[in-house]
C-alpha positions as CSV (number, residue, x, y, z in Angstrom):
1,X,-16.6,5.8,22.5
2,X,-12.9,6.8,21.2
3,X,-12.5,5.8,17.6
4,X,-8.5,5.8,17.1
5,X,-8.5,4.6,13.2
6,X,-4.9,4.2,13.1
7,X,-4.8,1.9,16.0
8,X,-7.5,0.0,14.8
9,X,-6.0,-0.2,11.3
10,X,-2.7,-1.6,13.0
11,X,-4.6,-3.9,14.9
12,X,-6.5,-5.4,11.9
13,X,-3.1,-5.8,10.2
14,X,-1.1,-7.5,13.1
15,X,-4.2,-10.2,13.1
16,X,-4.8,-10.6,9.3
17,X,-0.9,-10.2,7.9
18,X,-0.5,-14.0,8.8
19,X,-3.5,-15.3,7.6
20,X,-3.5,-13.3,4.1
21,X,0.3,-14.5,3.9
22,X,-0.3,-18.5,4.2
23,X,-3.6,-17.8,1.6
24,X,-0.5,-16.7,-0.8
25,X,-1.0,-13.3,-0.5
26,X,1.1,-9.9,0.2
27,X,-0.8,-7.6,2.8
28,X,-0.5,-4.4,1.4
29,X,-2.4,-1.9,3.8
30,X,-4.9,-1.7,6.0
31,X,-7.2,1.5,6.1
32,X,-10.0,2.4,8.1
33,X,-12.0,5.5,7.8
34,X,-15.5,7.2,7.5
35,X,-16.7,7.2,4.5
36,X,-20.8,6.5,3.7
37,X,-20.1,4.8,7.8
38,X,-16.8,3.2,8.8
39,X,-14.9,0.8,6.1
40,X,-12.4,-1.1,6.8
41,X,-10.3,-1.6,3.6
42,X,-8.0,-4.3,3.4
43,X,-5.4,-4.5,0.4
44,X,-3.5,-7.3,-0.9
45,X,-1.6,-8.2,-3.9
46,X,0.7,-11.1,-4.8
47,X,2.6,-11.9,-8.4
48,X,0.5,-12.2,-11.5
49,X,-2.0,-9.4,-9.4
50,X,-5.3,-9.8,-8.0
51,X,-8.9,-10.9,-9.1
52,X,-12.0,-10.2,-7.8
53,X,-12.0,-14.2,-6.8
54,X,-8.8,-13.3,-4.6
55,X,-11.0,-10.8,-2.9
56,X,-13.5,-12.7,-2.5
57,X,-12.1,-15.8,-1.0
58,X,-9.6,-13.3,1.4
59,X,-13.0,-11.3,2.6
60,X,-14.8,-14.6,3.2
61,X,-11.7,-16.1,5.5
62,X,-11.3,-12.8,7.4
63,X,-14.6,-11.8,8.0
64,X,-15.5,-14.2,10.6
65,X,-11.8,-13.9,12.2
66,X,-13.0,-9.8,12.8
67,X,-15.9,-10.7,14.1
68,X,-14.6,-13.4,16.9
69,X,-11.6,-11.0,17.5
70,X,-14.0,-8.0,17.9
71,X,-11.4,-5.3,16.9
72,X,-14.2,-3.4,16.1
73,X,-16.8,-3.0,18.5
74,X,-19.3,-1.1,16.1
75,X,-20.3,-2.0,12.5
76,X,-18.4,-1.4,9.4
77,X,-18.2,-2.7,5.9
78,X,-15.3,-4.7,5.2
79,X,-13.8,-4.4,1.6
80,X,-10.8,-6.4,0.1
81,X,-9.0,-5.0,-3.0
82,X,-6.3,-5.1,-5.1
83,X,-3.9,-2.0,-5.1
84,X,-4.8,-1.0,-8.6
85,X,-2.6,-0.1,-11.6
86,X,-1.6,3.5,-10.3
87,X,-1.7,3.0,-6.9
88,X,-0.5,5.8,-4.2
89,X,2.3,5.3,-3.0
90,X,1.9,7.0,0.5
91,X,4.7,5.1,3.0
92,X,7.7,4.2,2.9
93,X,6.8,0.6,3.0
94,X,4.4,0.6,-0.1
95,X,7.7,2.0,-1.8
96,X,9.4,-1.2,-0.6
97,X,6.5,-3.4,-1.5
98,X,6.8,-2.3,-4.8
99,X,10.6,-2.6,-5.7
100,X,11.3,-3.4,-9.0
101,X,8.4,-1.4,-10.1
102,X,8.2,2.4,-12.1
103,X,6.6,5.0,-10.0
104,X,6.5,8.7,-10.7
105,X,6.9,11.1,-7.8
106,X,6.7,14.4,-7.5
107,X,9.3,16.7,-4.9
108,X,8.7,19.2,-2.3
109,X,11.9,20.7,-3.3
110,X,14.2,19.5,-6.2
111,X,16.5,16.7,-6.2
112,X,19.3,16.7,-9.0
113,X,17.8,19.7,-10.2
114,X,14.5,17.3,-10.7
115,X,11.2,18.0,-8.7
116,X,9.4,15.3,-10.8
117,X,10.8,11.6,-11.4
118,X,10.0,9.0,-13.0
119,X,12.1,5.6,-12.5
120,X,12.1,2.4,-10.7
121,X,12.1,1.6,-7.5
122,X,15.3,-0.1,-6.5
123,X,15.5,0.3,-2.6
124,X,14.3,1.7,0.6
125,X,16.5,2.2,3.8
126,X,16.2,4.6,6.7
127,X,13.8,6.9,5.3
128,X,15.3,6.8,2.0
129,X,13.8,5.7,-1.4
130,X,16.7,4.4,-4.8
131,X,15.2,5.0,-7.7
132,X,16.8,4.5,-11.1
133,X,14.9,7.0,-13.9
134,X,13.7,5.6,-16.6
135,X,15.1,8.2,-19.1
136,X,18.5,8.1,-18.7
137,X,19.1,5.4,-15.9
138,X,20.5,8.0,-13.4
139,X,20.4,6.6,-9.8
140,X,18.9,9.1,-7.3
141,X,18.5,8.7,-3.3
142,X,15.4,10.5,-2.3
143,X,14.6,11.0,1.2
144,X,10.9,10.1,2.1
145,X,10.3,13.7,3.8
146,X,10.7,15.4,0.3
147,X,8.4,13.5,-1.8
148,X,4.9,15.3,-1.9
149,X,3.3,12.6,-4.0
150,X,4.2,9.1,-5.4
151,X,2.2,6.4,-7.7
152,X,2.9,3.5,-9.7
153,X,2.8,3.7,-13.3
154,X,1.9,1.5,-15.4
155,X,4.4,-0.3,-18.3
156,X,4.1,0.9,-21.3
157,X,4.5,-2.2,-23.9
């Protein structure tokens, strides 16, 4: 049997997105990979953040809905989470998920004489993440293809 996780991944999120969204959730991502077996991890978030309740009640509405849809033909553990306080930012999307938010990222090559940033996220469009620095407020337009890592950061009261 051909395993394809990204296919499967984008299959789990085409069925789930609508059912996560009218629990009052954000669909995040959806991974699956080996790890101790196959786990399919699906991550949500919404205002105010997530509990372990949230999880709960999201993994207990979607796991029969997997099972009758049989995306998966084999067994897996299924695993609802929150994105966390510093969470990767690996996609373009999670940058636009998160606007509004501070993110460090860190360049392939330097942008504004800066391979290290840290502002907020203020837009994403064709491959292009806005962010406004916190230290100084300068806007910079980042293309996607030069940022080697990103992650949110948390406030600092």
């Amino acid at each position: 049997m051909s395993i394809d996780p990204p296919v499967i991944a984008q299959k789990v999120k085409k069925k789930t997105m609508p059912i996560i969204e009218r629990m009052g959730y954000r669909l995040f991502d959806v991974e699956f990979k080996p790890e101790r077996g196959w786990v399919l991890r699906i991550i949500i978030d919404r205002e105010g953040g997530i509990t372990v309740g949230d999880c709960e009640e999201v993994s207990r509405r979607l796991s029969p809905i997997l099972d009758v849809e049989d995306i998966i033909p084999f067994s897996y553990t299924l695993e609802v989470s929150s994105p966390g306080i510093n969470r990767e930012l690996e996609k373009p999307d999670h940058y636009l998920f998160f606007r509004g938010r501070l993110a460090r990222i860190i360049l392939r090559e330097p942008v504004s004489g800066k391979r290290e940033i840290t502002g907020y996220i203020e837009e994403v469009r064709e491959s292009i993440i806005t962010i406004r620095e916190k230290e100084g407020g300068e806007t910079l337009h980042i293309p996607f293809s030069l940022i080697a890592r990103g992650r949110l950061e948390p406030e600092k009261w």
